[in-house]
N, C-alpha and C positions, 0 to 999 in steps of 0.2 A: 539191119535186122533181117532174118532171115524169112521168107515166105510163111505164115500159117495158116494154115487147113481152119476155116469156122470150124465152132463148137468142137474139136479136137481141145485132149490135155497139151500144155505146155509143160516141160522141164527146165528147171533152171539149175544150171551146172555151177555159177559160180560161189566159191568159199566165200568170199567176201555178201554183199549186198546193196549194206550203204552206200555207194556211192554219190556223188554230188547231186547226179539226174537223176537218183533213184526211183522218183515219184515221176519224172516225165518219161521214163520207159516203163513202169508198171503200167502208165498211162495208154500208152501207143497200142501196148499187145495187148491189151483190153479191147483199146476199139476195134480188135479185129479180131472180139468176140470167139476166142477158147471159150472152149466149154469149163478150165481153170487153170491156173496155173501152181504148179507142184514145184517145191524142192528138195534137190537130193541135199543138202545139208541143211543143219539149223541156221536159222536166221539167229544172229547176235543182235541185241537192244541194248546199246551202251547207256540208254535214256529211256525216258518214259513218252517224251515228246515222239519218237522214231517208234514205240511200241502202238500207241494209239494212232496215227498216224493210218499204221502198215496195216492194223486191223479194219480200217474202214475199208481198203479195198478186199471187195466182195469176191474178185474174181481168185483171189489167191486164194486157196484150198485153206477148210480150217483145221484140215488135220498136220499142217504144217510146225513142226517143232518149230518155238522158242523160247531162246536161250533168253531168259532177262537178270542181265548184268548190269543193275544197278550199283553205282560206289555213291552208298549214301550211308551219313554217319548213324549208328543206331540209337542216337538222343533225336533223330528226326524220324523214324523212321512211323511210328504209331502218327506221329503229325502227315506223313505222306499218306500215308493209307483210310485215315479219319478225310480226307479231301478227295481222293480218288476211289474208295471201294465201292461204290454203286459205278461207275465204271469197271472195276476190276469184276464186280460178280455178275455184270451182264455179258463179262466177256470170258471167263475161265470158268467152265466147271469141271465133274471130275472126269472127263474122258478128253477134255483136252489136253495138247502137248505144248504145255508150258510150265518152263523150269527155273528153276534159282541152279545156276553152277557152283561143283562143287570140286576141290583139288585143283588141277592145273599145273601148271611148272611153278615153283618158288626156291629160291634161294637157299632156304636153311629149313630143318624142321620146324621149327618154332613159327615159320609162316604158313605151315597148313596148319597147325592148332591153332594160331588167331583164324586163319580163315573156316574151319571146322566152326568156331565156336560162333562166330560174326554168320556164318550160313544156318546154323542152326537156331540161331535167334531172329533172323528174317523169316526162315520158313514159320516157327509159331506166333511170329509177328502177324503173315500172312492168315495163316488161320484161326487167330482170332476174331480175323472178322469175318469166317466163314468162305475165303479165297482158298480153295484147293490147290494150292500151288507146290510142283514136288519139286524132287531133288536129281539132278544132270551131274553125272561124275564126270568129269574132266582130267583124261590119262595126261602125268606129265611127258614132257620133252622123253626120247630115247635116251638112255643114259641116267636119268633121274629117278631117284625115288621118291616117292612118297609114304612117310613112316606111319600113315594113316590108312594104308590103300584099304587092308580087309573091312577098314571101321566106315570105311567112305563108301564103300559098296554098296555094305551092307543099309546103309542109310537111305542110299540111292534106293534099292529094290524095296525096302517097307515103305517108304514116301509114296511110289504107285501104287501100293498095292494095299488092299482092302481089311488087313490087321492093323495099320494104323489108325484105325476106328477105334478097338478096342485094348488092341497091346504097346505098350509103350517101346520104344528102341532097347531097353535092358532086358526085354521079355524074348525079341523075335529071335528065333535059332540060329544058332551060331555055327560057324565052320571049327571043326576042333584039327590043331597041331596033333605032332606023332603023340607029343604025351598026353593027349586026352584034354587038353585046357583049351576053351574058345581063343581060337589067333584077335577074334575082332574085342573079348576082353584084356587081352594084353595091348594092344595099341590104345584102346580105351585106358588101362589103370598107367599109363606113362603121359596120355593126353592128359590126367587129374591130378598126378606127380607138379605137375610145372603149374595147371592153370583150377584148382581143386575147386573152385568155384563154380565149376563149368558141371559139377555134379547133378545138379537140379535138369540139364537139358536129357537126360536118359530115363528119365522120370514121367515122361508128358506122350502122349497121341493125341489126335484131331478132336475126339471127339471133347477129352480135358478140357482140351487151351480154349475150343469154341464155347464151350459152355461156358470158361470163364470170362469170354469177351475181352478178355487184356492181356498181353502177354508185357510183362516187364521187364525190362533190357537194362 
């Protein structure tokens, strides 16, 4: 490890995080007392164990994006959160950077509209119980598309931002094509072509789903 100056910030450069020592090197450059430590990318949480975990150390900056990547089925999901939100809302409110990913590289289209739809029912999962938690787009690979991309964006920037209190995803303005049609409702009415059911998630904002304490999956 390299020399550190007391009460100076730390950066940490690496993509990754986890690794095996990860807890006995957050450990080290603590006791040599930065004043914090910063990173230039998001920390990824494949778990919730690695999520709580990383937030007791005090010395890492809380303005540190992360990404929590949960893979849990959505018949559990109200069960995980009915256990952990008095954790979850001592530790997220709305000015921190913590996110549910969204996109990513996949295979076929038909895997960002499951994953669109399984993301959108974790996000009002989470704010039913009053967890501010938004939404992280994730470019796929080079070369790849994502037949979702205007509809994912758009998701991503009303999830920050302060109209999800009172307008819902079908309300927030849209980017219009040459011919005058919103580009993010035409990816939306081909997302409902396949999955129609998925109608009800363009319907909801924060303030809705919290009022109504449950979000049903």
């Amino acid at each position: 490890m390299p020399p550190i100056i007391p009460q100076k910030r730390i950066f940490l450069y690496d993509k990754d995080f986890f690794y095996p020592d990860w807890e006995e090197t957050i450990e080290e450059i603590s006791l040599r007392k930065p004043s914090s430590i910063f990173r230039i990318h998001p920390i990824i949480c494949k778990n919730l164990t690695n999520y709580f975990k990383l937030r007791n150390y005090t010395k890492i900056s809380r303005t540190t994006s992360i990404i929590l990547d949960i893979d849990i089925p959505l018949s559990e999901v109200n069960y995980m959160l009915k256990k952990y939100s008095n954790l979850f809302l001592a530790d997220i409110t709305e000015t921190s950077n913590i996110y549910i990913p969204l996109g990513d590289t996949f295979s076929t289209s038909f895997h960002y509209y499951k994953d669109y739809i399984y993301k959108l029912n974790l996000l009002y999962s989470f704010w039913s119980y009053e967890i501010p938690i938004k939404i992280k787009y994730i470019y796929p690979q080079i070369g790849l598309n994502d037949p979702l991309y205007h509809l994912s964006k758009l998701t991503e920037s009303w999830s920050n931002g302060k109209t999800k209190l009172n307008k819902t995803l079908s309300e927030r303005t849209t980017i219009k094509n040459k011919k005058n049609i919103p580009i993010e409702r035409t990816e939306k009415d081909l997302l409902l072509k396949f999955y129609p059911e998925a109608k009800d998630l363009f319907n909801q904002n924060y303030t809705l789903v919290k009022e109504r304490r449950y979000w049903r999956v």
